[in-house]
C-alpha positions in Angstrom: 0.0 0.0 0.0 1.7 3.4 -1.0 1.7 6.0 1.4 1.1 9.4 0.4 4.1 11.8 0.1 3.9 15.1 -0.2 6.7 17.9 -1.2 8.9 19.3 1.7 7.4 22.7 1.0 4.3 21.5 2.1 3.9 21.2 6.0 3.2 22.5 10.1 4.0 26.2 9.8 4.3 26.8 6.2 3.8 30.5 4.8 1.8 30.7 1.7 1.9 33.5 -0.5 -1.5 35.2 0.6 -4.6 35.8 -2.2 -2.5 34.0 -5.1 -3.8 29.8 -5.6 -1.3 27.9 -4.9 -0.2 24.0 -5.9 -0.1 21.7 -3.9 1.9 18.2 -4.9 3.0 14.9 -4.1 3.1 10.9 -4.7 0.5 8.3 -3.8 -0.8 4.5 -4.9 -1.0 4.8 -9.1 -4.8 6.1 -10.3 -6.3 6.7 -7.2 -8.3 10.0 -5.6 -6.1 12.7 -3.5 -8.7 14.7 -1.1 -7.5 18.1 0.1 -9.4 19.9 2.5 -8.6 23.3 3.3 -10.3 26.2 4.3 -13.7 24.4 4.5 -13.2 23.8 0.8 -12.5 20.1 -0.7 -10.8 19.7 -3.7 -9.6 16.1 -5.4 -7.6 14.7 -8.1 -6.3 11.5 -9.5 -2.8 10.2 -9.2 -1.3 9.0 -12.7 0.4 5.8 -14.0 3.3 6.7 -11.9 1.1 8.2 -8.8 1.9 11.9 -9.0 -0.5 14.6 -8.2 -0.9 18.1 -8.0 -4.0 20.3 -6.5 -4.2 24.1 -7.3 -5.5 25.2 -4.2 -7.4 28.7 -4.2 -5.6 31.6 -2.6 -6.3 32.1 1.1 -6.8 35.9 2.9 -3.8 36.5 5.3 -3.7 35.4 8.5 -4.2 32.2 10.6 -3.6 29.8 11.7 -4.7 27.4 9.1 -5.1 24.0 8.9 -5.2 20.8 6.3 -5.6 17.6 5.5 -4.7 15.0 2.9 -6.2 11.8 2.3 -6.5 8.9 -0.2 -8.8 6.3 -1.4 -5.5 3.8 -1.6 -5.1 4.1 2.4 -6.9 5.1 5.5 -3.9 7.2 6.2 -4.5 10.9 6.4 -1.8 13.7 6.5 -2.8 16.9 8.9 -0.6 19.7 8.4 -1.4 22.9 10.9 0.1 26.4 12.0 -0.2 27.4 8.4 -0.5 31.2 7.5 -1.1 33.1 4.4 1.3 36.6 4.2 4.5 37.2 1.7 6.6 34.8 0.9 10.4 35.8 -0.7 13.2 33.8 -1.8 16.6 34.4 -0.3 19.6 33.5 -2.6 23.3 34.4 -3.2 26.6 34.2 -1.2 28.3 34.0 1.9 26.3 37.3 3.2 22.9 35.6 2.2 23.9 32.4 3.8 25.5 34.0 7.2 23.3 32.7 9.8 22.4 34.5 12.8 24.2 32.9 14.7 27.2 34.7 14.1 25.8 37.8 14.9 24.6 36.9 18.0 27.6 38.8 19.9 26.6 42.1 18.4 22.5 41.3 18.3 21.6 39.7 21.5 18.6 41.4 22.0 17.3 40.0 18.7 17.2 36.6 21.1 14.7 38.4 24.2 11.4 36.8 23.6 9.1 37.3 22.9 11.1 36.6 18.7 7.9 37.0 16.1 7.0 33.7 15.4 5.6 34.6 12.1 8.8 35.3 10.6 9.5 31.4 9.4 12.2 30.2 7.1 12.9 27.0 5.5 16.2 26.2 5.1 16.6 24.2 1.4 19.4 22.0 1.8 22.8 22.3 -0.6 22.8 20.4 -3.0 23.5 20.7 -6.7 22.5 18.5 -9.8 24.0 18.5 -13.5 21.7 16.3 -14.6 19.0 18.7 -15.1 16.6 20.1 -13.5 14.5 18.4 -10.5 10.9 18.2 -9.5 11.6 17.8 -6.3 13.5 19.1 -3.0 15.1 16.2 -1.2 14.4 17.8 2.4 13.7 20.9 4.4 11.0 22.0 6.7 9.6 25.5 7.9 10.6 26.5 10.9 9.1 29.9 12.9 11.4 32.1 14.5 12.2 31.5 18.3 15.0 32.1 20.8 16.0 28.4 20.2 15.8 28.7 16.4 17.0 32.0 15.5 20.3 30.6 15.3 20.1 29.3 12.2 18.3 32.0 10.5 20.0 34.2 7.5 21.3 37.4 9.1 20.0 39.5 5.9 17.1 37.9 5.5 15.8 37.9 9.3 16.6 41.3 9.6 14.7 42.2 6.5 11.5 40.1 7.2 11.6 42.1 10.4 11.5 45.7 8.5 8.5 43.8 6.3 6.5 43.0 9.8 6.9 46.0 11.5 5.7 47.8 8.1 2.7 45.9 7.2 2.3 43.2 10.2 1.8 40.4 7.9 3.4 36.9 8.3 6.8 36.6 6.5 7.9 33.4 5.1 11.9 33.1 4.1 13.1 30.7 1.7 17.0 30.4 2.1 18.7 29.1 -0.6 21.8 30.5 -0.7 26.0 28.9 -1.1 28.8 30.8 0.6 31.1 32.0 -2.8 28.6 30.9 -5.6 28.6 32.4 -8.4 25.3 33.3 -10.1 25.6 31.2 -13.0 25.3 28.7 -10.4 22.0 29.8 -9.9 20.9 30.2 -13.6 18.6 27.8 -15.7 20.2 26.3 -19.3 17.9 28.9 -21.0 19.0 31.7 -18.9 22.5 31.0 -19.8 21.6 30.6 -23.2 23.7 33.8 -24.1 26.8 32.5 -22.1 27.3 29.0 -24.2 30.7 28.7 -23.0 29.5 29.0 -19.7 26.6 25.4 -20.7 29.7 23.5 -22.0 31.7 24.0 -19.2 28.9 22.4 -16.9 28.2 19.9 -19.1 31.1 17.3 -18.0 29.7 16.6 -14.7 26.1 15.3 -15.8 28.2 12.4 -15.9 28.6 11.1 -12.2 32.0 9.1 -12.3 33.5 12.0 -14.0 32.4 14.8 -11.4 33.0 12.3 -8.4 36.7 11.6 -10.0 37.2 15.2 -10.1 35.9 16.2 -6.9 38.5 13.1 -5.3 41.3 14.7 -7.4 40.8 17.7 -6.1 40.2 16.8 -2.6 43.6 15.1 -2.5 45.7 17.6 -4.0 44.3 20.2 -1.7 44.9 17.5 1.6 48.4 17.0 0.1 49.2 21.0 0.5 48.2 20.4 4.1 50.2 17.3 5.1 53.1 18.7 3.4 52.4 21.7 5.4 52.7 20.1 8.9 55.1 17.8 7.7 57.5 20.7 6.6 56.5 23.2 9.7 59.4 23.3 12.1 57.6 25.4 14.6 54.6 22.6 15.0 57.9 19.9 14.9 59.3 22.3 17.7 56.2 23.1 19.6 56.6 27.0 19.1 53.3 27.4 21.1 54.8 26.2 24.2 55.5 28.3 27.6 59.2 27.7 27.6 60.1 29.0 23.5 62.9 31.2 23.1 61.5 33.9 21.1 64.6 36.2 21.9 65.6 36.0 18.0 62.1 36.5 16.6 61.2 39.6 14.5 58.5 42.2 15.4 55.6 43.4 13.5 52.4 45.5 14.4 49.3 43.9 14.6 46.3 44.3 13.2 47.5 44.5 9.5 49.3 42.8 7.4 52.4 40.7 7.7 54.2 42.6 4.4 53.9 45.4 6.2 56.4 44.0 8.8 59.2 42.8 6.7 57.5 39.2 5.6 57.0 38.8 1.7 53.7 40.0 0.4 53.5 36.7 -2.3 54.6 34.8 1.4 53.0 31.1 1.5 53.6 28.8 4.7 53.2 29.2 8.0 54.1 32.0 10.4 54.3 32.0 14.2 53.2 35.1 16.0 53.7 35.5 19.9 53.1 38.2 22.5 52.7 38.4 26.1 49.2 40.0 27.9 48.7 41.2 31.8 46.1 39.4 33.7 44.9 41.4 37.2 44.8 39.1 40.5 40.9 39.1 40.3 40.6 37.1 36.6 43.2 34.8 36.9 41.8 31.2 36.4 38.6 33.2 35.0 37.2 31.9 31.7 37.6 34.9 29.2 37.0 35.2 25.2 39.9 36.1 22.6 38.6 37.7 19.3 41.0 38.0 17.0 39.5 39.8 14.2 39.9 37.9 11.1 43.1 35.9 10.1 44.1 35.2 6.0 44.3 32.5 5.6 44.0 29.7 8.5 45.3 29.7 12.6 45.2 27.7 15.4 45.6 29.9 18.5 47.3 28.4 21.7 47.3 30.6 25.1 50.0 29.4 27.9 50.7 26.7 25.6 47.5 25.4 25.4 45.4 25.5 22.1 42.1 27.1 22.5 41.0 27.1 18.8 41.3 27.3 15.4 39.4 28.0 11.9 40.4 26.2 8.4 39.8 29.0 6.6 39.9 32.9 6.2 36.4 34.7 6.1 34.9 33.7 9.7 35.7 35.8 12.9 38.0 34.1 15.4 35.8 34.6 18.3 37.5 31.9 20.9 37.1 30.8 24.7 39.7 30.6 26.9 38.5 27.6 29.7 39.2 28.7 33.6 41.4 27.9 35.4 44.3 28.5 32.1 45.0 32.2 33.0 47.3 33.2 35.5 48.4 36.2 37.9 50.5 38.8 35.7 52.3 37.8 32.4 50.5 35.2 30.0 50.9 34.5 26.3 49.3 33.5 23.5 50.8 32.4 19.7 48.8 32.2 16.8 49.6 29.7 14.1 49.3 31.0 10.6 49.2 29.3 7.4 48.6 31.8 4.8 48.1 29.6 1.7 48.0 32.1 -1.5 50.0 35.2 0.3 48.7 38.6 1.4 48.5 37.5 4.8 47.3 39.2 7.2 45.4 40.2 10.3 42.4 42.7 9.3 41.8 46.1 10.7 38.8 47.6 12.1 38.2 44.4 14.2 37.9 43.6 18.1 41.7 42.1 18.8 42.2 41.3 22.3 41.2 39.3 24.9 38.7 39.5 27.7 35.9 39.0 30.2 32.6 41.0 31.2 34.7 43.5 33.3 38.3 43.3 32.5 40.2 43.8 28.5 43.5 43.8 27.2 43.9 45.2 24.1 46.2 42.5 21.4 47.1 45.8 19.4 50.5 46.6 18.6 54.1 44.7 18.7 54.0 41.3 18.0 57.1 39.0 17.6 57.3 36.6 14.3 58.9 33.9 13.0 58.2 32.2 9.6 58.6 27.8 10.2 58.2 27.3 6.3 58.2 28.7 3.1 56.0 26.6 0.4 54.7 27.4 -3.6 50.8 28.5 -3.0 48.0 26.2 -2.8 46.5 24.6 -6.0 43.6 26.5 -7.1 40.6 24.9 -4.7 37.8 23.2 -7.6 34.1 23.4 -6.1 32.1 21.5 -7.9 28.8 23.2 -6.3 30.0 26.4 -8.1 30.0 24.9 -11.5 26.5 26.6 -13.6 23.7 25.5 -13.0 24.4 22.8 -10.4 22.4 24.8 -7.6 19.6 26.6 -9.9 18.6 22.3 -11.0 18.8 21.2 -6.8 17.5 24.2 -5.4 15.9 26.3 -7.7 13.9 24.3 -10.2 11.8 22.8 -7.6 10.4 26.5 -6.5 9.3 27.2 -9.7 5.5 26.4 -9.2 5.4 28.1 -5.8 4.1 31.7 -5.4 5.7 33.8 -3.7 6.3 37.8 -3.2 9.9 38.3 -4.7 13.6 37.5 -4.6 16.2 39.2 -2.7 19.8 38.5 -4.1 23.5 39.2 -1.8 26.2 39.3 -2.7 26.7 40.7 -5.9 30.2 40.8 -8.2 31.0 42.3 -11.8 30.1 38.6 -13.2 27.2 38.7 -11.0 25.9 41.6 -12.1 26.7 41.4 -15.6 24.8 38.0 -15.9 21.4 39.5 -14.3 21.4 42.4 -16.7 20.3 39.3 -18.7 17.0 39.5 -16.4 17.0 36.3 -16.8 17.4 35.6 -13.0 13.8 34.7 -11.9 11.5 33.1 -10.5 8.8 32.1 -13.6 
C-alpha cells in the first residue's frame, strides 16, 4: 500500500503566499483519488500511472492559523498539516552574506534573542545540493521552521533582519526561503535557458552530468588540496618544535604590528607557509583562572591559536571571525601569552583592521594591538587553485531552484553581488517564472 508523500514545501508552519492559488503536490498509490481539504473547501484529483499529483489550491486571505488535510482512497492514512498562515513569501539567494546565519551575529544582536522573537517570521532552510543532470521536480528535504529564541540561530542574518523591516511595516506573516551557497557564483543559480547567451559557460557544466567524471574530479581535487596540508605540517618546524609552548625562546624572533598585514612587517607580500606570531598580555589578581574570550578579528588565511601553551581554537579558513574561549582555570596572575599559528596559503597574509583584537571577560580587557614577535617555520609554492564543484553553472539553480518554480511567492532578494554577477542578471534572466 503506498503512502502518500507530499513535497517538503508543504507542512506545520508553512507560509503561503496570501490571495494568489497555490499548488499543492506529491506521490500516492498509481490512479487513485487525492482529497484536500482546506479552508472548508474540498478539492480532489487523480494520481497518474506513476502516482503523481498536483492540486491548485485557491488563494487564502492573510492570516491564521490554518489547517489541512490530505487523504487517499489507496489508504486510510491521512496527512494533517497545521500552524499554516497566508502573508508574503520571498526567496533568499546568493553568497556567503545571504547564507551567514544569525548565529554569528549573535555577539553584536543579542537582543534579537529576548522573547518574545515574532513567530511569524518562518524560514525553510533548502538543503545544498546541486544537480548537472538537469533540472529536478523535487527538493530532497527541508522544513519551515518559525522564528524563536531556540531557532534563531540558524536563521539568515539578511534575510531575518529584512522580514523584520517587512512585519513591522505591514504586520503580515513573512515566510523566508533560504537558498543560498557561501562563494557561488550566479551562474550557479541560472537555468540552461538563462544562460543561453553565455554557451561557454553550458559546455563548461556539461562534463559533470556524468557522475563518475564529477566524483573523479571532486577526489582529485580533494587530495591535491589534503596533500598542501600534510606537506604543510610535515615541513612546519615550529609545530615539529612546539613553538606554542611556555618555555620557547623567542629572543631571535622579528616584530611586526598587529592588526594589519604581515608585508607590512618585513614578511613577503606573495609569502606562502606558515608564520608564528607570539606576545605576552597582563592578567589582574581578580581574573586569573577566570574563563575569558579572545577575538581575533579575522586571520588570511587559516590559525590555530594556543594561550600558555594550550590550544584554544582554530578555523580552516579565512572569512569567519575568530571569536574563541579561553577555559578557567588556564590564565594566571600577571604575564600570560598567547601564539597564533598561521598558514597563509596564497600570500597577502594578514590580520584585518577595524576588528575587536584582544582578549577578555565582562569587566576586564587587554587590548592584542600593537608589537608582535614573528617567525616564519616554512616557506612553500601557493595552494592549488581549490575546484568546487557546487559552483559549476547550473548545479544549484537544477537542486534548489527548479523545484520553486511552481510556488508563489512575493519576490527574490539577491546578496552578494560581483562584476560577473551583475553582468549575468542584466540578462533579467534571474527569476523566478
Amino acid at each position: 500500500m503506498n503512502k502518500i508523500k507530499i513535497s517538503a514545501l508543504i507542512g506545520d508552519s508553512m507560509i503561503i503566499q496570501q490571495e494568489i492559488a497555490f499548488p499543492i503536490w506529491g506521490d500516492s498509490a498509481p490512479e487513485t483519488r487525492i482529497t484536500i481539504v482546506f479552508l472548508d473547501k474540498t478539492y480532489t484529483t487523480q494520481t497518474n500511472a506513476d502516482g503523481k499529483w498536483r492540486v491548485v489550491l485557491d488563494g487564502a486571505p492573510v492570516g491564521g492559523p490554518y489547517t489541512m488535510d490530505i487523504s487517499s482512497d489507496s489508504t486510510e492514512e491521512r496527512i494533517h498539516i497545521t500552524d499554516i498562515y497566508a502573508g508574503d513569501v520571498w526567496l533568499c539567494s546568493g553568497q556567503s552574506n545571504m547564507e551567514l546565519p544569525m548565529e554569528r551575529l549573535k555577539d553584536d544582536f543579542s537582543e534579537e534573542w529576548k522573547p518574545p522573537v515574532n513567530s511569524l517570521i518562518r524560514q525553510f532552510k533548502i538543503p545544498q545540493e546541486w544537480d548537472f543532470s538537469g533540472p529536478r521536480e523535487e527538493l530532497h528535504d527541508g522544513s519551515w521552521t518559525p522564528a524563536s529564541p531556540e531557532t534563531l540561530n540558524g536563521f539568515s542574518g539578511t534575510a531575518w533582519f529584512f522580514a523584520k523591516k517587512l512585519y513591522e511595516k505591514h504586520k503580515t506573516p513573512v515566510g523566508l526561503i533560504n537558498a543560498a551557497v557561501g562563494g557561488s557564483p550566479v551562474e550557479a543559480w541560472m537555468s540552461k535557458e538563462g544562460l543561453a547567451p553565455y554557451p561557454q559557460k553550458i559546455t563548461q557544466s556539461e562534463p559533470y552530468a556524468d557522475t563518475a567524471f564529477m566524483e573523479k574530479k571532486v577526489q582529485e581535487n580533494e587530495k591535491c588540496q589534503q596533500d598542501w596540508y600534510d606537506t604543510v605540517d610535515a615541513g612546519d618546524d615550529g609545530l615539529i618544535g612546539e613553538w606554542f609552548s611556555k618555555t620557547t625562546d623567542d629572543s631571535t624572533w622579528e616584530t611586526l604590528e598587529l592588526p594589519g598585514r604581515f608585508d607590512e612587517g618585513g614578511v613577503p607580500a606573495d609569502f606562502c607557509g606558515v608564520i608564528w606570531l607570539r606576545r605576552e598580555f597582563i592578567v589582574p589578581p581578580e581574573h586569573a583562572s577566570q574563563q575569558a574570550k579572545a577575538w581575533l578579528g579575522v586571520i588570511t588565511d587559516a590559525d590555530t591559536v594556543y594561550v600558555n601553551g594550550v590550544e584554544i581554537g582554530n578555523t580552516a579558513y579565512r572569512y569567519p571571525p575568530r571569536k574563541y574561549t579561553i577555559p578557567a582555570r588556564l590564565l594566571r596572575e600577571g604575564e600570560n601569552q598567547i601564539t597564533i599559528r598561521v598558514i597563509c596559503n596564497n600570500g597577502q597574509g594578514g590580520v584585518t583592521r577595524d576588528k575587536p583584537f584582544k582578549i577578555f571577560s565582562d569587566d576586564w580587557t587587554s587590548s592584542l594591538h600593537g608589537t608582535w614577535k614573528y617567525k616564519i617555520s616554512l616557506t612553500v609554492p601557493p595552494i592549488p587553485p581549490n575546484f568546487f564543484i557546487k559552483w559549476q553553472p547550473m548545479g544549484l539553480y537544477n537542486a534548489m531552484i527548479a523545484p520553486l518554480l511552481t510556488l508563489p511567492v512575493k519576490g527574490v532578494i539577491w546578496y552578494q553581488a560581483s562584476p560577473t554577477t551583475a553582468r549575468l542578471m542584466n540578462t533579467r534572466r534571474f527569476s523566478l517564472t
